[in-house]
Each structure stands twice: as structure tokens, then as C-alpha cells.
VEXDREN-2710 file (C-alpha; in Angstrom, 1 decimal):
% VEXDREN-2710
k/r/px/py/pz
1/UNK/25.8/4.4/110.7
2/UNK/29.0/2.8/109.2
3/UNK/32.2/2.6/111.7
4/UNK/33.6/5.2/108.9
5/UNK/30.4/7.3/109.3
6/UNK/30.5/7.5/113.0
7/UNK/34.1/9.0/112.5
8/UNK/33.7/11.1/109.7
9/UNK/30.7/12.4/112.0
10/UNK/32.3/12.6/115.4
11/UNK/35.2/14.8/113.2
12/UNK/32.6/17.1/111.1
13/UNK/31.4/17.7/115.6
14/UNK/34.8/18.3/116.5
15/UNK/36.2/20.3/113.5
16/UNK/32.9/21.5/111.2
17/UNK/31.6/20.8/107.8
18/UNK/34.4/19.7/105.6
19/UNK/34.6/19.8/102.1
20/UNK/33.2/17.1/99.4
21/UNK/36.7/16.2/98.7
22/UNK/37.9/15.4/102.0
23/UNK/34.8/13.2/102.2
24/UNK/35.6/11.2/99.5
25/UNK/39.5/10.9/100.6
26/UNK/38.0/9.5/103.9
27/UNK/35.6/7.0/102.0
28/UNK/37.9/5.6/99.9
29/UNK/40.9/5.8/101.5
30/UNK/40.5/5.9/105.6
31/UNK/43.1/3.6/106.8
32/UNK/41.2/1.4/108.8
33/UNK/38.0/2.0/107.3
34/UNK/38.6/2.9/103.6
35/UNK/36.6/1.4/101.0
36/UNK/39.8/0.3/99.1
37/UNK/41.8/0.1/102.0
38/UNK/39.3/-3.1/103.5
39/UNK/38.2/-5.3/100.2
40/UNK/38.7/-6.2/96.6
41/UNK/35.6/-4.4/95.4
42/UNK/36.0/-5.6/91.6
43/UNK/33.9/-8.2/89.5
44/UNK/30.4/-9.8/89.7
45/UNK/30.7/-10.8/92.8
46/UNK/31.9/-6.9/94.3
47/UNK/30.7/-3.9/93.5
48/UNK/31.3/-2.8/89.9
49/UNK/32.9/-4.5/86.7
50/UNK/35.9/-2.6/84.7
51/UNK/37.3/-2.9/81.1
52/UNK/39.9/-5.0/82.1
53/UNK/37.0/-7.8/83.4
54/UNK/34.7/-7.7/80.7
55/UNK/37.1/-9.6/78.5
56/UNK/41.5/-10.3/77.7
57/UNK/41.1/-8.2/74.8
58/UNK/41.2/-4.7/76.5
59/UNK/44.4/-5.0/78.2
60/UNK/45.9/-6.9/75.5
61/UNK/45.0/-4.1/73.4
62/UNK/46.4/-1.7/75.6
63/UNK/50.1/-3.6/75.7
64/UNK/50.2/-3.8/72.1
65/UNK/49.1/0.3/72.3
66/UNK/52.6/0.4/74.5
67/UNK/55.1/-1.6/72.4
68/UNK/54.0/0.7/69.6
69/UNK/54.3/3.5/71.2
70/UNK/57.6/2.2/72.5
71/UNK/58.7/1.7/68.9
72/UNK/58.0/5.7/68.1
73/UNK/60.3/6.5/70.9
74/UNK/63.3/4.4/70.1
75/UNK/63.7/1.3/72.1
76/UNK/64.4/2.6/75.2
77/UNK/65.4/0.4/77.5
78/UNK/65.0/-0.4/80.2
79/UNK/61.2/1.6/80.1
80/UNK/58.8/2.1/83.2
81/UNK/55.5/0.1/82.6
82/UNK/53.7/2.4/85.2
83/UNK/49.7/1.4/86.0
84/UNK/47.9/3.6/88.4
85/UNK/45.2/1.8/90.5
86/UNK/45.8/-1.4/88.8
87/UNK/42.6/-2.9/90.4
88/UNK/43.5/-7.0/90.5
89/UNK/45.9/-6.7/88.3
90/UNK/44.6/-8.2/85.0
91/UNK/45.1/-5.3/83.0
92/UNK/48.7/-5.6/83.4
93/UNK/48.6/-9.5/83.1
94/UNK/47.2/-9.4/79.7
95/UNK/49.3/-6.2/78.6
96/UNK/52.0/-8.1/79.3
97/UNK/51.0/-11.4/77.4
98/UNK/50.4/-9.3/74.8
99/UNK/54.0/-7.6/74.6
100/UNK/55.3/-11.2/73.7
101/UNK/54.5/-10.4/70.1
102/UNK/57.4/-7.7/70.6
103/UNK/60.1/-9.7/72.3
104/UNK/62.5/-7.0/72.5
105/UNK/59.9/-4.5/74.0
106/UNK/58.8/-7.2/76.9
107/UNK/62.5/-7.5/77.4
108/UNK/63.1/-4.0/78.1
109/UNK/59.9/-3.8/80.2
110/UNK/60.1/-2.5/84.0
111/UNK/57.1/-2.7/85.8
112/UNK/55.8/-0.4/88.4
113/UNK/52.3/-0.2/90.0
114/UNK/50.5/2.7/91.8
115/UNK/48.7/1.2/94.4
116/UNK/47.8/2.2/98.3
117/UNK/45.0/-0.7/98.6
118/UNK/47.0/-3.4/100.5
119/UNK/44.2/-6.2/100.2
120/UNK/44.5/-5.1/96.1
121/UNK/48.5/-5.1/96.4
122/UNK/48.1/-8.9/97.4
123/UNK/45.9/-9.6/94.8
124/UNK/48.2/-8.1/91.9
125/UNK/50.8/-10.1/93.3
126/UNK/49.1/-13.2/92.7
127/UNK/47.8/-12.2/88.7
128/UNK/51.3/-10.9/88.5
129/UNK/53.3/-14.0/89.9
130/UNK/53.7/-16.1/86.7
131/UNK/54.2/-12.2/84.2
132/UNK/57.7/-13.1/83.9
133/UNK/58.5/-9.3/84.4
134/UNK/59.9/-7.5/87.9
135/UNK/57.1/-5.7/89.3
136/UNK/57.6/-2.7/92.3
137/UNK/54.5/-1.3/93.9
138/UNK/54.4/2.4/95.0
139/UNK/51.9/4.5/97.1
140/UNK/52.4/7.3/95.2
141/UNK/53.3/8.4/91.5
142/UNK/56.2/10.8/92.4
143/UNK/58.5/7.4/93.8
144/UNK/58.6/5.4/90.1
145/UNK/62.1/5.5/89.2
146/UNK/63.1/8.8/86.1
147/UNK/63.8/7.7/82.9
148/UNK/61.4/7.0/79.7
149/UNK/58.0/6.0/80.7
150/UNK/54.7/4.4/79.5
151/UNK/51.9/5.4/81.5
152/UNK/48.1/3.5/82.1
153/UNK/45.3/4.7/83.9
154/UNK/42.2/3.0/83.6
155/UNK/39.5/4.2/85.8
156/UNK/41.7/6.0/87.7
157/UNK/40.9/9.7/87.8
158/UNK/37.4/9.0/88.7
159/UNK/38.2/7.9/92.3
160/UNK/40.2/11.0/92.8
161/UNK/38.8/13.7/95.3
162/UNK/36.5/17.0/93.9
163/UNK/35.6/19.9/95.3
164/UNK/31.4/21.1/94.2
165/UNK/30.3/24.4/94.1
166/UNK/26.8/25.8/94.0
167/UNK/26.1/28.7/92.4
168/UNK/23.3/31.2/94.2
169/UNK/22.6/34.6/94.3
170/UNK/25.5/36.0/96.0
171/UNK/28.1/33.7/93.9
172/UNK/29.3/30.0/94.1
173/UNK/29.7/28.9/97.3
174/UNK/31.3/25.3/98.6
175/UNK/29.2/22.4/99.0
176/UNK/29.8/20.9/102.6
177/UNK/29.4/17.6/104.2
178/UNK/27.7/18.3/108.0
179/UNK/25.4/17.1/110.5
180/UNK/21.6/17.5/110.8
181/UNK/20.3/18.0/113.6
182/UNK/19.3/13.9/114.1
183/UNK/23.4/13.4/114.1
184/UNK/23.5/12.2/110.5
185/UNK/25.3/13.1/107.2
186/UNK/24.1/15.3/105.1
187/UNK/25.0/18.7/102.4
188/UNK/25.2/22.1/103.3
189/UNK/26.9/25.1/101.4
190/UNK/29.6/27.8/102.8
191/UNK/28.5/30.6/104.5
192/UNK/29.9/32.8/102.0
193/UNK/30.8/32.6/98.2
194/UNK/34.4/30.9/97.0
195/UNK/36.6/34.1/95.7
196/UNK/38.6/32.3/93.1
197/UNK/35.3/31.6/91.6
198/UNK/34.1/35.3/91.3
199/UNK/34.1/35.3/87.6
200/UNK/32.3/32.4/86.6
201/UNK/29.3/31.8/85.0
202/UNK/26.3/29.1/85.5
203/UNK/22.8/29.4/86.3
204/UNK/21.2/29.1/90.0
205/UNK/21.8/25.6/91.0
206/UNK/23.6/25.1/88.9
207/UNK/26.7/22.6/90.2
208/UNK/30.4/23.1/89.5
209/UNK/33.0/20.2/90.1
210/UNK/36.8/21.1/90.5
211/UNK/38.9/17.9/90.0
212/UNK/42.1/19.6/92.2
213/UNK/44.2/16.8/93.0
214/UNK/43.6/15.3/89.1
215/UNK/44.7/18.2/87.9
216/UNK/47.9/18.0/90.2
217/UNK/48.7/14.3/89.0
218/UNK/48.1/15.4/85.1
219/UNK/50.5/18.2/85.8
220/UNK/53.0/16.0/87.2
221/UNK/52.7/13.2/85.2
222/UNK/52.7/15.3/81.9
223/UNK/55.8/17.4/83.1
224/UNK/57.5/14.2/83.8
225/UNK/57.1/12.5/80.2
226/UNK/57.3/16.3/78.4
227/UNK/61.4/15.8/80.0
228/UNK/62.2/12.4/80.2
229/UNK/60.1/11.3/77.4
230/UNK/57.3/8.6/76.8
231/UNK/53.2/8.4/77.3
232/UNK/50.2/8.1/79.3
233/UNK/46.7/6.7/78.6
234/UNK/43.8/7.7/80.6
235/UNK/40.9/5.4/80.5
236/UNK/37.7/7.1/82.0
237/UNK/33.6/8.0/82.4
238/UNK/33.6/11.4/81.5
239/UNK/32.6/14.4/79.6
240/UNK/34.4/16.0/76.9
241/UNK/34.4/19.7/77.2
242/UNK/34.1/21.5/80.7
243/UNK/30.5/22.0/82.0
244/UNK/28.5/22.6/85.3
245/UNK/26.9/19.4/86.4
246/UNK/26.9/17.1/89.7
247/UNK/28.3/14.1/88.7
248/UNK/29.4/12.7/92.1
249/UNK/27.8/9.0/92.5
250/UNK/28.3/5.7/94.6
251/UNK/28.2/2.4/93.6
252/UNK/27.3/-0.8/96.2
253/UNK/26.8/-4.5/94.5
254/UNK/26.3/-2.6/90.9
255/UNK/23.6/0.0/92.3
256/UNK/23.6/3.4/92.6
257/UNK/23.3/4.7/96.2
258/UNK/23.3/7.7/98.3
259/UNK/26.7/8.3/98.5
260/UNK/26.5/10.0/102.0
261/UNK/24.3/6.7/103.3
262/UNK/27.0/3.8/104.0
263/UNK/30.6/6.0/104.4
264/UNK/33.5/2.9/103.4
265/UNK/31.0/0.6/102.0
266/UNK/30.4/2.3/98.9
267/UNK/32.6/3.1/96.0
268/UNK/32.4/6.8/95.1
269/UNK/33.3/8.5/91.6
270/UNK/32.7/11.6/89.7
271/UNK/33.0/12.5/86.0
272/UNK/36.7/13.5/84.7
273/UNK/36.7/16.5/82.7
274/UNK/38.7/15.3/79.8
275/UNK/39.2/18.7/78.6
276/UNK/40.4/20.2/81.8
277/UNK/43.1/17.6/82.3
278/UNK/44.0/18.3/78.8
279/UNK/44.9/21.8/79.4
280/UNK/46.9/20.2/82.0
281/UNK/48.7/18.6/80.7
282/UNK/49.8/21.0/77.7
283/UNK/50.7/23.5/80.0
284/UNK/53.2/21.0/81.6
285/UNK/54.5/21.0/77.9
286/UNK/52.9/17.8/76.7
287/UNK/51.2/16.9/73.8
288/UNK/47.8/16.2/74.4
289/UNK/46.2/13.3/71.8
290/UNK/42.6/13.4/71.8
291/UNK/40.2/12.8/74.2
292/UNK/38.1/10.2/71.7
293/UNK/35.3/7.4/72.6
294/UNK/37.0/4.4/73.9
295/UNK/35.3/2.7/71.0
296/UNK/36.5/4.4/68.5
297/UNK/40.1/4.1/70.4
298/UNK/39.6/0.2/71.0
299/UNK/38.6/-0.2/67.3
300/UNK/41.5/1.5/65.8
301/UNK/43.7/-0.4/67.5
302/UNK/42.0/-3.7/65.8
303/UNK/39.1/-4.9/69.1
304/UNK/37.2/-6.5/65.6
305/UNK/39.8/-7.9/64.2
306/UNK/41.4/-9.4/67.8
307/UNK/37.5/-10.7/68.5
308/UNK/37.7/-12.8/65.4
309/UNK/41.0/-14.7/66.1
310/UNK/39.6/-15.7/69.7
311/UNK/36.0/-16.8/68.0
312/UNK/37.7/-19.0/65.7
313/UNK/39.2/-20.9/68.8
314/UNK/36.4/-21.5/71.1
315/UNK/32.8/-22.6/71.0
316/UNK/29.5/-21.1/69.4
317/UNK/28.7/-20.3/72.7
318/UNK/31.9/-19.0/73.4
319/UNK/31.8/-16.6/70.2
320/UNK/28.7/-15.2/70.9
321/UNK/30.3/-14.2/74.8
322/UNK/33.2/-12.6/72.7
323/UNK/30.6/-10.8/70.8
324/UNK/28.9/-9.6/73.5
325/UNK/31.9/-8.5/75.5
326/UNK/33.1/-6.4/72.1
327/UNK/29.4/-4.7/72.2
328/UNK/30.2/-3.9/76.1
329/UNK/33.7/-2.7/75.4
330/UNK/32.8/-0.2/72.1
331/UNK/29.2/-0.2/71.7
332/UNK/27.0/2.9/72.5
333/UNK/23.8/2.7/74.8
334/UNK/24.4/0.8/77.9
335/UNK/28.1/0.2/77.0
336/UNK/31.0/1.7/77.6
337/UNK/32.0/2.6/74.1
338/UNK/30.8/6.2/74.2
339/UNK/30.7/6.6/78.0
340/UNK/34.1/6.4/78.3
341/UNK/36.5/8.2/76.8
342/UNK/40.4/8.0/76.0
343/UNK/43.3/11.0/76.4
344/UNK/46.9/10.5/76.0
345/UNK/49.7/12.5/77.2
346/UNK/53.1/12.4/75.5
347/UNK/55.9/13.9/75.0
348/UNK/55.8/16.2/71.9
349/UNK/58.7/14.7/69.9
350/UNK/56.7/11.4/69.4
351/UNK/54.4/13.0/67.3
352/UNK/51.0/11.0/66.6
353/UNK/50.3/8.3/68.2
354/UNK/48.0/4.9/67.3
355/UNK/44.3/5.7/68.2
356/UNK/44.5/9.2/67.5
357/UNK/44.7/11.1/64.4
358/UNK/47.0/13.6/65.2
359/UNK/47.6/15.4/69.0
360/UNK/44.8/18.2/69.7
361/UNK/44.6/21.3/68.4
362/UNK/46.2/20.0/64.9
363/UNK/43.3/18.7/63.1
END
């Protein structure tokens, strides 16, 4: 067993089951042990690839999303540049590069990044040294200075804890991470049946997901631009409507892996329920702008027409890499293009915003 196992174990002796959640706060977050607390995890060589890695046109997308969207609300300045889990940092790098085209937007820019990881706080610095722009780091959402806003999270919400329920015959009842008798990990349900949960439906088995502390960050993040005024983009694997299903996976050296098997070793994600952090967010009083596939979202914002500038400036081998990081980006099948799916959150004066045809609910 894992150092983090043999904790996580001795505390389920100590204490009892605990809940899903709490397991995957302790995985990914322990602080000695924590899977982003102890590496950069990121790239070929880690565990898993993002957007931003595949290729300089997502993020550079992304910034030129902003400086529009900075446009539609006036100029403010100076406005908060706000990533949250900003993995090495490229993202913002090439958002950033890309805001030159604006000068008076990168001017105005004030960058802040969400980040508890400190071995991933030391790489940003280094992506980050030559930006040009001042860059503060935060552990938490709630300490990024007031004032107008423009929002990214890009795989963020998936690394966020969940709470699973099972449904059986006397109602849905918690899933539980406990011991067997050998002394190992494993899942067991409540003893009895959740009471907030009394009136839902599903079949026998069937497995419910409740994304708690998303919801809490969507409520505060979309409260915050509803009043102070500005955006957010959420980048993510997910499904579009709210359903039953167990989504909750780990990922070690791009496998899939049981994720109670190696506890800090292995990254571990679930689904985000685009719809439920929709509702969110409009309670909070924002407008709520899609979700859509992130390759209908990339191609709207001109991923085509930004792969045909680069091809004309490198190699034939080089064009047919840009080609195949385009088919990664927006393509459906084994590419993220359909997989993943884009919401924004905005305040309600800006109206529609590029990417989007018009907020939800307004079609």
C-alpha cells in the first residue's frame, strides 16, 4: 500500500468509512502525500495530456475569447485574468501572447492564479517569467482581489470532490470507502438511505454523483461576476443534462486504474454535470451561455482558420502535426472535440458572448 493508503487506512480504523469525496480530497490534495501536492503530473512524460499541451492554439484561442469579451464589457481596467488549476502554466502563457493583438487589453491585464500545488506553483513561475504581466498566486478563489473579472477553468471541476449514491431497495444510500477484512481499500454503502435524497428517482444500481463543492465554487464564482461584472469559461469532460451514472476514474502514465489501488499516485476525476452547474450559476443571477462541444466552441472562435496561418510557417511535417493536433482539439471519436464541453458564466448585462449563440434558455 501507498504511504497515502496506509493513512487513509489507519484513519478509515480510527474514525470509519468516510465518504467518496473525502477520499478524493485526500488523494489529490493530502499535504504530504497528495497527488498534486508531490509532482507535475502533466504531458507525455506524466500522467495525462490537456488542451493546453496538445498544441499554442487552445490557449491562444482562449486569450483572444477574453480581450473580446473584455471589449463587450467596456475596457475595464485594470481586469482580473483569474485561471483556476492552471496546470504548468501554458494556458496562460499563450493567452497572454495572444492578448498582444489587443494592446490596450494586455495592458489592462491583472493576473491571478488559483493554485494549491506548490511543485505546479514553481512551474508556472517559470512559463510565466518572461509574460510581461504581474502574476499573484492564491490557494483559494475567494482571495482574488473584487473588481471586474475574466474567469478560466480548464479541467478544473473534474478534480473537484463528489459524493456517490446507490440506489437500492430501501432508497439511495452513500457509497463508502472502508476496509476489508485483509486491511485494504475498498466500497461499501451507508447503513441507511440518504434523506435529502428521498424523492429521487433511478433504477437498482443505479449510481448518483453529487458534485457539492462544484456547485459551491459556481455559486460563488457566478455571484461574484453577476455584481462586479465580467466571465468565466469552464473547460471540461462531461455530460450535458443531469443523469445517474458512475463516472469516477483514475488515471496513472495515460491508463485507467483502480482508483482505490495506489491512493496519491493516481490522478482521480469524475464527469461535471454541465447542466447542474448551470442552474448554479443562474440562481446566483448569472447568465449562463451554453454548455456546447469544445469543438464547436474552438471552431467558432476561428481553431481552422488559426491552424492555417501556423501551417504556412513550418514544415510539411510540421503541418501535418498542426493538423493532427486540430483533429485532437475538435474532432469527435477519440478526441476531445465532443467529450468535452464548454459553459460560460457572465454577468447578464454583457449579453451574448463569442462561441455561443445567445445565453441558455433564449434560443
Amino acid at each position: 500500500m501507498t504511504p497515502l493508503g496506509r493513512h487513509i487506512a489507519a484513519l478509515i480504523a480510527s474514525e470509519g468509512p468516510i465518504s467518496v469525496a473525502r477520499y478524493v480530497a485526500l488523494c489529490l490534495g493530502d499535504p504530504r502525500h497528495g497527488y498534486y501536492m508531490t509532482r507535475d503530473p502533466f504531458g507525455a512524460e506524466g500522467d495525462f495530456v490537456t488542451a493546453p499541451e496538445v498544441s499554442q492554439m487552445f490557449g491562444e484561442l482562449i486569450g483572444l475569447w477574453c480581450a473580446d469579451v473584455w471589449t463587450r464589457m467596456g475596457g475595464p481596467s485594470p481586469v482580473r485574468l483569474v485561471e483556476c488549476g492552471p496546470g504548468r502554466g501554458t494556458l496562460m502563457a499563450d493567452a497572454v501572447r495572444a492578448a498582444k493583438a489587443l494592446p490596450p487589453f494586455r495592458g489592462a491585464l491583472d493576473v491571478h492564479l488559483v493554485e494549491t500545488s506548490p511543485v505546479l506553483r514553481d512551474r508556472q513561475r517559470t512559463t510565466l517569467a518572461t509574460a510581461g504581466v504581474p502574476v499573484t498566486w492564491h490557494e483559494r478563489l475567494q482571495t482574488v482581489p473584487s473588481g471586474p473579472a475574466l474567469v478560466i477553468a480548464n479541467e478544473f471541476f473534474d478534480a473537484l470532490p463528489i459524493r456517490q449514491f446507490v440506489r437500492t431497495p430501501d432508497g439511495w444510500r452513500e457509497r463508502l470507502v472502508g476496509l476489508s477484512p485483509e486491511g485494504t481499500l475498498g466500497f461499501g454503502l451507508a447503513p441507511e438511505p440518504e434523506p435529502t435524497l428521498a424523492g429521487a428517482q433511478g433504477a437498482s444500481g443505479a449510481v448518483l454523483e453529487i458534485a457539492e463543492e462544484s456547485a459551491g465554487v459556481m455559486r460563488q464564482l457566478a455571484g461574484r461576476l453577476a455584481a462586479q461584472g465580467g466571465a468565466a469559461l469552464a473547460i471540461d469532460y462531461g455530460h450535458l443534462r443531469t443523469a445517474p451514472g458512475d463516472t469516477l476514474q483514475a488515471v496513472r502514465r495515460h491508463r485507467f486504474v483502480d482508483p482505490l489501488a495506489e491512493p496519491g499516485e493516481a490522478d482521480l476525476t469524475a464527469h461535471v454535470d454541465f447542466a447542474a452547474l448551470g442552474r448554479v450559476a443562474a440562481q446566483a443571477g448569472a447568465a449562463v451561455h451554453g454548455p456546447v462541444t469544445q469543438g464547436d466552441f474552438l471552431r467558432a472562435l476561428g481553431l481552422d482558420a488559426r491552424a492555417a496561418v501556423l501551417k504556412r510557417k513550418v514544415s510539411p511535417e510540421g503541418a501535418t502535426a498542426i493538423d493532427a493536433a486540430v483533429h485532437r482539439l475538435a474532432g469527435g471519436g477519440e478526441g476531445m472535440g465532443e467529450l468535452f464541453k464548454v459553459i460560460a458564466v457572465a454577468d447578464p448585462r454583457l449579453g451574448p458572448l463569442p462561441g455561443f449563440d445567445s445565453p441558455a434558455g433564449t434560443d
